[in-house]
NUMARMAR-637530 format. One line per 8 residues: number of its first residue (from 1); for each residue x, y, z of C-alpha. Coordinates in steps of 0.2 Angstrom, whole numbers, always signed. Example, Ala and Ser with C-alpha at 12.3 -4.5 7.8 and 13.67 -1.06 7.14 Angstrom:
BEGIN
1	+62,-22,+39 ~ +68,-5,+36 .
! end
This chain:
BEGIN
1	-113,-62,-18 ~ -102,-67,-7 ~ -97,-52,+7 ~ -80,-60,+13 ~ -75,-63,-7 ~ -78,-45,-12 ~ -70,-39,+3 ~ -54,-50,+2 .
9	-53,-43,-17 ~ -55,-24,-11 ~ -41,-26,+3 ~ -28,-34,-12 ~ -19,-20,-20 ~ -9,-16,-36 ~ +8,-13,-34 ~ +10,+2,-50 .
17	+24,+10,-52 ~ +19,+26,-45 ~ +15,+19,-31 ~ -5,+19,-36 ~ -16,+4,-27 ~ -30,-6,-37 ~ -40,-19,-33 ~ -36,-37,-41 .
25	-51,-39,-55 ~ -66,-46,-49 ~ -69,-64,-47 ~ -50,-68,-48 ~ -46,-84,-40 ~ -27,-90,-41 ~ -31,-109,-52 ~ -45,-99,-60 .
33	-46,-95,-81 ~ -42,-74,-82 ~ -29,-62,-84 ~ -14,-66,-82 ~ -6,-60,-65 ~ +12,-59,-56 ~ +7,-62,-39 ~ +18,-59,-23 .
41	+12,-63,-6 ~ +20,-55,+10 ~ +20,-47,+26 ~ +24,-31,+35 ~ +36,-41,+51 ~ +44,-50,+36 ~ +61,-44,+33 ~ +63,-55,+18 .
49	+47,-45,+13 ~ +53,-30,+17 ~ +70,-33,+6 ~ +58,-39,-8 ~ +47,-25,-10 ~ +59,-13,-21 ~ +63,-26,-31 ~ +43,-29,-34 .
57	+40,-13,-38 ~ +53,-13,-49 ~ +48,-26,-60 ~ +31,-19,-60 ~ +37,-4,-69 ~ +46,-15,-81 ~ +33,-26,-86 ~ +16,-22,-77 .
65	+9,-17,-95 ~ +12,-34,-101 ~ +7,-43,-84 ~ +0,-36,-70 ~ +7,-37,-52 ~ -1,-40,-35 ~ +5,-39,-19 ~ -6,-49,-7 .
73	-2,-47,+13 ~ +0,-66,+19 ~ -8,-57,+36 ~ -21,-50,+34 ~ -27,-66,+19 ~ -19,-82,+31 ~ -34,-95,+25 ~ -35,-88,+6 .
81	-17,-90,+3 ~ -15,-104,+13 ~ -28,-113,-2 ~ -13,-106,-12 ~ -2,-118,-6 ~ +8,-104,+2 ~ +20,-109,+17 ~ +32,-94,+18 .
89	+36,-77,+14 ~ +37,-70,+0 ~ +30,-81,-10 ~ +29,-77,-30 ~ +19,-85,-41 ~ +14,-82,-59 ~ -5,-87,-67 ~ -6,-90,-83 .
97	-21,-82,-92 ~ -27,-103,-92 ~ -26,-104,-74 ~ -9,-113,-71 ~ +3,-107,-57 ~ +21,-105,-59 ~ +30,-104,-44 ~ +48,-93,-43 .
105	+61,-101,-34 ~ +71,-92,-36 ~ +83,-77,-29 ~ +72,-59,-23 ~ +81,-49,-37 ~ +76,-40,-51 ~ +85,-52,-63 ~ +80,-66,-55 .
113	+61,-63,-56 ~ +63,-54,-74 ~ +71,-70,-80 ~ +56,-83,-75 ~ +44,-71,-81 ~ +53,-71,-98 ~ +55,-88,-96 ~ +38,-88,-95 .
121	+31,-74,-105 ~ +43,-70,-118 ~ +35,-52,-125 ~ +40,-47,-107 ~ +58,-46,-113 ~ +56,-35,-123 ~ +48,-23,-108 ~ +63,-24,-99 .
129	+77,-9,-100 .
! end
């Protein structure tokens, strides 16, 4: 077992609605065949971030049941996401349960994200209120 991986797993958290924090599910790599996950990485000195977090915690009430939602600190994970291919914040990105990444490029709003996820993932719609 691989200290560094387990630790980098622990210090990722959940983004539930209620504002409860889990730990991605071990063994999750971004390209790797899993669950499914919505997965936004940011920082704290980001005001982009900052302005996105609502919205993300929006949309994890709306659809969190059908696909789970991450928040990953760009900080505190520089090399990991950086094997992500990510270049700036935020960054959102859905995995398919295959192992292929979708990359939102999109507006930070609820719609925005809503839309690509049902493009995406269409029982999402019907999650959404």
């Amino acid at each position: 077992i691989n200290l560094n991986i387990i630790d980098f797993l622990n210090s990722i958290f959940f983004l539930a609605g209620q504002g409860m924090k889990k730990t991605l599910p071990p063994g999750f790599r971004i390209n790797g065949v899993g669950q499914a996950a919505l997965i936004v990485v940011g920082t704290e000195w980001c005001g982009h971030c900052a302005n996105a977090k609502p919205v993300i915690k929006q949309v994890d009430t709306a659809i969190g049941k059908v696909v789970p939602v991450y928040w990953v600190d760009g900080d505190k994970h520089a090399k990991k996401i950086q094997s992500w291919g990510v270049e700036g914040f935020p960054t959102v990105m859905y995995r398919t349960p295959e192992g292929k990444v979708y990359r939102y490029d999109g507006p930070m709003t609820f719609d925005g994200i809503t839309n690509f996820m049902c493009g995406l993932r269409p029982e999402v719609c019907t999650r959404i209120k």
